[in-house]
C-alpha positions in Angstrom: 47.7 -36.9 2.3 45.3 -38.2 5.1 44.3 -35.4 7.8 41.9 -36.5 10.5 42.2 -33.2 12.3 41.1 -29.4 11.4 40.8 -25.9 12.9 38.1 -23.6 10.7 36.1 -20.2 11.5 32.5 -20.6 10.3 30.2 -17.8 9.7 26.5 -17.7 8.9 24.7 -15.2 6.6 23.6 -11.6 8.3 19.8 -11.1 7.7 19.1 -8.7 5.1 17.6 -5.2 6.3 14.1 -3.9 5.7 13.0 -1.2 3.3 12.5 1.8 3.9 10.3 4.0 1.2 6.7 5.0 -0.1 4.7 4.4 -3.5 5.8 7.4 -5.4 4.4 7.1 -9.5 2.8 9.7 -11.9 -0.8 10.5 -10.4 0.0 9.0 -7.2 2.1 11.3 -5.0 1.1 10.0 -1.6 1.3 6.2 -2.2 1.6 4.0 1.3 5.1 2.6 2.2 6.5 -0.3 0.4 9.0 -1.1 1.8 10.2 -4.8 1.2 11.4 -7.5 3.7 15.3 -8.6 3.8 16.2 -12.1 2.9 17.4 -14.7 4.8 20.9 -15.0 5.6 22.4 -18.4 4.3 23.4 -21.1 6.9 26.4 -22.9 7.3 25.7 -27.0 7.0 27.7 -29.5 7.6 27.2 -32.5 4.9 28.7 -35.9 4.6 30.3 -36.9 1.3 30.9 -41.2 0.8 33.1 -40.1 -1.4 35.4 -38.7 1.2 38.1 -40.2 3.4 40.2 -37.4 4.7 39.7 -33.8 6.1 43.1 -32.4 3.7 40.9 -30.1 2.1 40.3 -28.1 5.5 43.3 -27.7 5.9 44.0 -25.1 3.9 41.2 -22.7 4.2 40.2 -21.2 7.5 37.4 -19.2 6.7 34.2 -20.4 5.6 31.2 -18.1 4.9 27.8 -18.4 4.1 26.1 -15.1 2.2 24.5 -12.6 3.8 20.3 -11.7 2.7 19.9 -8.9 0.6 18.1 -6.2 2.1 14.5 -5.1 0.6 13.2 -2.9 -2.0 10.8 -0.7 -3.4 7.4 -1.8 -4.1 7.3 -4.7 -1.5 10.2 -6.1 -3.4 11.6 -9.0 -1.1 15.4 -8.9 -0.6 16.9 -12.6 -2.2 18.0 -15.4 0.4 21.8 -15.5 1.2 23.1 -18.9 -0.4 24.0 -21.4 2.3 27.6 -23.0 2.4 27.7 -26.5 2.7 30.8 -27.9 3.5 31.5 -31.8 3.0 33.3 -34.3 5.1 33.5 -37.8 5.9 31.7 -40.0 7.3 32.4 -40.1 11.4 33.6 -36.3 11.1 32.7 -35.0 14.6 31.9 -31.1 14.5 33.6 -29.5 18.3 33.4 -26.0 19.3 36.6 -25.3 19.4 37.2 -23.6 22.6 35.1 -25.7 25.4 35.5 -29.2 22.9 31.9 -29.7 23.3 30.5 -32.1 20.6 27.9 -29.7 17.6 27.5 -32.4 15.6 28.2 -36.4 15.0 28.2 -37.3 11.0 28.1 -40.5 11.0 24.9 -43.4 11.3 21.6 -41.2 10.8 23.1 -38.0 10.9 24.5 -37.2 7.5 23.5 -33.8 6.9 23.5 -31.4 10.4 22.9 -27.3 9.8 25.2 -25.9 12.4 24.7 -22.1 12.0 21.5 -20.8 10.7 21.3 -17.4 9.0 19.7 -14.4 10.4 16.1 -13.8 9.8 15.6 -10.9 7.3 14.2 -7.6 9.0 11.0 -6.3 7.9 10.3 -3.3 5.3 8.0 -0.6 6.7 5.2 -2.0 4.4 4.5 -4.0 7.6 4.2 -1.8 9.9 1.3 0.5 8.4 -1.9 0.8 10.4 -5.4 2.4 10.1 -3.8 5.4 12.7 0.2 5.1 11.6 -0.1 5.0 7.7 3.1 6.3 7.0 6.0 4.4 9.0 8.9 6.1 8.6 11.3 3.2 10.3 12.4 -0.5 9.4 13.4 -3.8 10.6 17.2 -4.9 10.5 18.4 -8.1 10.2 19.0 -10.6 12.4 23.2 -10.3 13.1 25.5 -13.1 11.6 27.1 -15.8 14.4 30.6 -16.4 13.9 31.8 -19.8 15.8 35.6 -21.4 15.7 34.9 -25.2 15.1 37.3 -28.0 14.9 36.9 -31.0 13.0 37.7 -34.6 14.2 37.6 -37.9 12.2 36.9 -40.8 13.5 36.6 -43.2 11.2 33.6 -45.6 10.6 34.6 -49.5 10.2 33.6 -52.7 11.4 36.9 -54.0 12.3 39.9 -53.1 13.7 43.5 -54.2 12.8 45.4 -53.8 15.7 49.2 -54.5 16.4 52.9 -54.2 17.1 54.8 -52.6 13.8 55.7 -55.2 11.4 53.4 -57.5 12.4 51.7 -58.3 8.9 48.7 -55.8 8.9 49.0 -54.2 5.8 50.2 -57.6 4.1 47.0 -59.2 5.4 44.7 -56.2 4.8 46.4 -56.5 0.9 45.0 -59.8 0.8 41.8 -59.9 1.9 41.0 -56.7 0.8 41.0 -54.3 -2.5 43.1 -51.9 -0.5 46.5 -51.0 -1.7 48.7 -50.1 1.3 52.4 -49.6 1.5 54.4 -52.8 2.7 58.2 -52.7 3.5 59.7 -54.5 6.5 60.6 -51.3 9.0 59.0 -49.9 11.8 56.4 -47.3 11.0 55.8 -48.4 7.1 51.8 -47.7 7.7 51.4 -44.1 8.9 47.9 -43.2 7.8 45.0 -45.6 8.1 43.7 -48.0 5.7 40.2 -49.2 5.0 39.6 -52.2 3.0 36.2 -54.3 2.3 36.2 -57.7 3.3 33.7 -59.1 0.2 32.3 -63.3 0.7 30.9 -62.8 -2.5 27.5 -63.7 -1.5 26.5 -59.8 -0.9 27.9 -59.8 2.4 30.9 -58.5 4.0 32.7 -56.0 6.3 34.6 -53.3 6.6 38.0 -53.5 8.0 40.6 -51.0 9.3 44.5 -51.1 9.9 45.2 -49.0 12.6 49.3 -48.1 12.2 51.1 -46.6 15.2 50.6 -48.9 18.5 53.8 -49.7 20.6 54.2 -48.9 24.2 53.4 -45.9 25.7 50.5 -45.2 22.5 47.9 -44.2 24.9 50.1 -41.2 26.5 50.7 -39.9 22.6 54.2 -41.9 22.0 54.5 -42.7 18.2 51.2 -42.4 16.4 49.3 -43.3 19.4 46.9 -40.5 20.2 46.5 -39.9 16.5 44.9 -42.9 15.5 43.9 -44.7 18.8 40.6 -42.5 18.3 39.4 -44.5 14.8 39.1 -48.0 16.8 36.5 -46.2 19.1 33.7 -46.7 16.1 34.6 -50.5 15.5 32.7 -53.4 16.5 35.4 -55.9 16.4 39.1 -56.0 17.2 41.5 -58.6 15.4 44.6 -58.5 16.7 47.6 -59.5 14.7 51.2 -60.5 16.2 54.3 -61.6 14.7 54.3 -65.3 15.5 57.8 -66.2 14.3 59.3 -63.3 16.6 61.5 -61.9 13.3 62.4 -58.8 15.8 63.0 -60.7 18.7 59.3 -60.3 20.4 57.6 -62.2 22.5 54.1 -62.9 20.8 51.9 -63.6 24.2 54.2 -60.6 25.6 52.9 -58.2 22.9 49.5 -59.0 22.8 49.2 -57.5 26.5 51.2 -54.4 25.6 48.9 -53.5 23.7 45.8 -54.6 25.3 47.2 -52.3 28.1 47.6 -49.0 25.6 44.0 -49.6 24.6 42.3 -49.7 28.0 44.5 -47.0 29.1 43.3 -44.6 25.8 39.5 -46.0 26.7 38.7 -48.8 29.1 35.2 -49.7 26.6 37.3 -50.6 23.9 38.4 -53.8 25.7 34.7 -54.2 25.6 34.5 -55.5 22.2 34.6 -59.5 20.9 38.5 -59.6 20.0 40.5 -62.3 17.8 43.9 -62.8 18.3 45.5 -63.9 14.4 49.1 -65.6 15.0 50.6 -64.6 11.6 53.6 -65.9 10.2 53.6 -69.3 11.1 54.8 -70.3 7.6 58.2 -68.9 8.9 57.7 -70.3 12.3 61.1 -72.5 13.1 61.9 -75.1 15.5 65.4 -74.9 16.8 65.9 -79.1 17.3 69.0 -78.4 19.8 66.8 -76.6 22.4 65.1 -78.9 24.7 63.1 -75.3 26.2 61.5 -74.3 22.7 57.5 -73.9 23.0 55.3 -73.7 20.2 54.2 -69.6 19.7 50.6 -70.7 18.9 50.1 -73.0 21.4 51.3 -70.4 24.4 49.0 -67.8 22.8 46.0 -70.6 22.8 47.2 -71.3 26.5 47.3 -68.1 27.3 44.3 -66.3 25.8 41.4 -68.7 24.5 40.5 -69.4 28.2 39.7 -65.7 28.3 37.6 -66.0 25.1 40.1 -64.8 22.7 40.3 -67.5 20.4 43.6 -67.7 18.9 44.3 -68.5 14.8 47.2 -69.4 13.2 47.7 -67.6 9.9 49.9 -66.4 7.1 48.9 -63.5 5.6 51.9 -63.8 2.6 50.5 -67.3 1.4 47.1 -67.3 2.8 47.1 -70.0 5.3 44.3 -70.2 7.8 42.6 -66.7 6.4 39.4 -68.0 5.3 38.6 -69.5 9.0 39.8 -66.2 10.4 37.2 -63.9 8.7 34.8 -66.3 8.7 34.9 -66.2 12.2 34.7 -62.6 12.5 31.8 -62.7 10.0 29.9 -64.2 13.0 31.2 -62.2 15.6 29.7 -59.4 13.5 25.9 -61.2 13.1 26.1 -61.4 16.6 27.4 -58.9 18.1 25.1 -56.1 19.1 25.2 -53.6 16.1 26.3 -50.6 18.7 27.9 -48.3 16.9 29.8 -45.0 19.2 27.5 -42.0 18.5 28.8 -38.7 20.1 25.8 -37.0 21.6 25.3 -32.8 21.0 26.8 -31.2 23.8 27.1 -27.7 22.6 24.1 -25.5 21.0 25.6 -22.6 18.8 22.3 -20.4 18.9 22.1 -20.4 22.2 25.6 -20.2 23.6 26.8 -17.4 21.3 23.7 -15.6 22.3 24.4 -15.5 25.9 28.1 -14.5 24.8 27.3 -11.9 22.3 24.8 -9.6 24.4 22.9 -7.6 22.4 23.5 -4.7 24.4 25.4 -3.2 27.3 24.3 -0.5 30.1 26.9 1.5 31.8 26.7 4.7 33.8 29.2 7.0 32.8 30.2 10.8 33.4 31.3 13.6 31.2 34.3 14.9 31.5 33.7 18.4 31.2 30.4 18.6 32.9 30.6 16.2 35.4 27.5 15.1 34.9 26.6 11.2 35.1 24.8 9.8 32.5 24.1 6.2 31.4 25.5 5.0 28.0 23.3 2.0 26.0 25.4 0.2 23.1 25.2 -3.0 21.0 25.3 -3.5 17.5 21.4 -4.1 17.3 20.4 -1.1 19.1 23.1 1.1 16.1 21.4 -0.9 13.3 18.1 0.1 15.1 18.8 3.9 15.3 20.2 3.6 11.4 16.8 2.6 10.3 14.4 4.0 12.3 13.0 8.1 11.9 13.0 9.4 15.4 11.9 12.5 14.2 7.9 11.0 13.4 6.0 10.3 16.2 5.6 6.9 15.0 9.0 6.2 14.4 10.1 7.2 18.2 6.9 5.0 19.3 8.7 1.9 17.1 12.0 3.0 18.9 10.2 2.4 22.0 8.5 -1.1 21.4 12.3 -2.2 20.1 13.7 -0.9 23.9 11.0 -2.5 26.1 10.5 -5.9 23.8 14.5 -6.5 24.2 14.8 -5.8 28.4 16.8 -2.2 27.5 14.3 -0.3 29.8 14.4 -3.0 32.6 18.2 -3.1 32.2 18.1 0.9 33.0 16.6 0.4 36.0 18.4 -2.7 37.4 21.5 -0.1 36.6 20.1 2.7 39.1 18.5 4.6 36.4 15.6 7.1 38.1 13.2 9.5 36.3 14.8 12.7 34.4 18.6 11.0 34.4 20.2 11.3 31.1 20.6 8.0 28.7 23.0 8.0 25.4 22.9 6.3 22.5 25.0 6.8 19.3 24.6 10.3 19.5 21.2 10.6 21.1 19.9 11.9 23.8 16.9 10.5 25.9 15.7 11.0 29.5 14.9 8.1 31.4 11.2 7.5 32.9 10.1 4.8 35.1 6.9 4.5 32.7 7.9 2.3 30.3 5.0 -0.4 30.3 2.8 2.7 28.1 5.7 3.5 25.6 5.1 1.3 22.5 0.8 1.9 23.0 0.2 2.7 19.2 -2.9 4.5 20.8 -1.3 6.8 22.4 0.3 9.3 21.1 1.0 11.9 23.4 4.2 11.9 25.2 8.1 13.1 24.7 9.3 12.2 21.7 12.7 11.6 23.7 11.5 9.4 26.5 12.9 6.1 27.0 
């Protein structure tokens, strides 16, 4: 089954925490800390695979997850890396955030491998933090959190040529033949629903590749039929050929449709009226001349009158016995050599680590009030600030200085303050208690020791 279109949830690797703990062996009671480092967290990379021509397998699974770092261990033991998850997709896969539609990541040309999420850096063990006047640290790093980010995926697929036309106009019967492609052929509407790719080989190493677009009529551009499904894969192409029913078997007007649907592709995007275009009159082996009206004009000739003054040059073809192919994609052969090799690249529009950090503050600052006191006080949460307090000894000295870097390095004390915060009013935290002082350029000093131990 093809799928061009997918909805996942993506998750990188938390980093893993740092140790916490001290040399303890026979003879050696009093070792330093040796605490180890967490590992990485694993990232979540987006990979293209040749060997791929459909999204199907995404849509199945939602959730995709790298691993999380392990967190460190005794004697300086480093916590393992968190595998990465590396999820493969077509070429011309385009990687949106799913809310805003902004473009990650474009797989397709140069790009073919893109790291979307990167895992959290692991925290550091308290091995780090010993120093000639705090040789005991009694506190830890944790990890760096996980980002989560809803994604969609987007095919659009990567060909040279596009093979455009009304339903039943021959384009899977021409693609059969100049192609290795296999695609369904009957004579109703709608036979093609998925597209086709097919190699065009000259069998002197060169070639092209070439596309049947299915699901063009009227109205294609505003999402009627197949329209907005697969007016998106001739975006990519270079070159348009477009096919039309010559002998009119359902009562068409050749000339007629070929501005239908010139009009449904400016309409979905004016550039792709841009490209060199061939206009293939197939089925002129069934072509017939009614010898009793005096009014009957020959189909290819009103297309050549019609459209080769405009540069379109016209070719008259039969896809079922061959007639007039070679010419046809020899001709396109050129448009190719000379054409500018442009290919549509979707620029990166939306950057995951910094977007989901301005969503997902790292802490918040409210003033609040108990409720049987009356007393206001102002409340400090986020999950870094918990993780923080899980791994860090307030009851040391040195382990309440630590606290104390971690508040003024991340803006907490100058958050206070913008709040309203003065000297002696009451901040909470998980269950502890500090009073706030306007001071908080000497707190972290790991020369001075002297001061509250709950200060903030």
């Amino acid at each position: 089954m093809f799928a061009d279109f997918a909805r996942i949830h993506i998750r990188s690797g938390k980093g893993g925490d740092g140790h916490v703990s001290f040399r303890r062996e026979k003879f050696v009671p009093n070792g330093g800390p040796d605490g180890g480092d967490g590992g990485r967290g694993g990232s979540v990379i987006f990979e293209v695979d040749k060997a791929m021509n459909t999204l199907f397998y995404y849509r199945h699974r939602y959730q995709f997850r790298a691993q999380d770092g392990e967190q460190g261990g005794k004697r300086r033991c480093h916590g393992a890396n968190g595998a990465d998850i590396v999820l493969k997709v077509p070429e011309g896969t385009i990687v949106r955030e799913e809310h805003t539609g902004k473009v990650i990541a474009d797989l397709s040309g140069d790009t073919q491998r893109v790291t979307v999420l990167r895992g959290g850096r692991g925290g550091r063990g308290n091995m780090n933090f010993a120093t000639s006047t705090n040789q005991a640290p009694q506190y830890g790093e944790p990890g760096k959190p996980a980002l989560e980010l809803d994604v969609t995926l987007e095919l659009k697929m990567v060909a040279d040529v596009a093979l455009v036309g009304f339903p039943n106009a021959g384009k899977s019967t021409f693609l059969s033949r100049v192609t290795n492609a296999d695609p369904k052929i009957a004579s109703y509407p709608f036979t093609t629903i998925d597209p086709n790719l097919g190699v065009v080989d000259f069998g002197d190493g060169g070639g092209f590749v070439i596309a049947d677009m299915p699901g063009l009529i009227e109205g294609a551009s505003e999402g009627v039929g197949l329209g907005h499904k697969f007016l998106k894969h001739i975006e990519r192409t270079r070159v348009l050929i477009h096919l039309v029913d010559a002998a009119s078997f359902d009562g068409r007007d050749p000339v007629d449709d070929v501005v239908k649907i010139n009009e449904e592709l400016e309409k979905f995007n004016p550039d792709i009226m841009k490209k060199p275009m061939v206009i293939a009159a197939n089925k002129v082996d069934c072509i017939f001349k009614d010898p009793d009206d005096p009014d009957w004009q020959d189909p290819v000739q009103r297309l050549k009158d019609a459209y080769e003054p405009k540069g379109w040059k016209v070719y008259p073809i039969s896809a079922a016995t061959g007639q007039g192919v070679k010419e046809l994609l020899n001709d396109v052969r050129n448009l190719l050599a000379t054409s500018a090799p442009k290919q549509v690249y979707y620029e990166q529009e939306y950057f995951p680590e910094d977007e989901l950090m301005k969503q997902n503050l790292p802490y918040t600052v409210t003033k609040d009030e108990d409720s049987h006191t009356h007393e206001q006080f102002y409340r400090v949460e986020g999950p870094l600030i918990e993780k923080m307090l899980d791994y860090t000894n307030l009851d040391t000295e040195r382990g309440f200085v630590y606290f104390g870097q971690f508040l003024k390095r991340h803006g907490i004390n100058e958050a206070l303050k913008e709040a309203g915060a003065k000297d002696g009013d009451t901040v909470k935290m998980y269950g502890q208690q500090f009073e706030y002082y306007d001071e908080t350029a000497d707190i972290g000093n790991e020369d001075d020791t002297e001061g509250d131990e709950h200060t903030c």
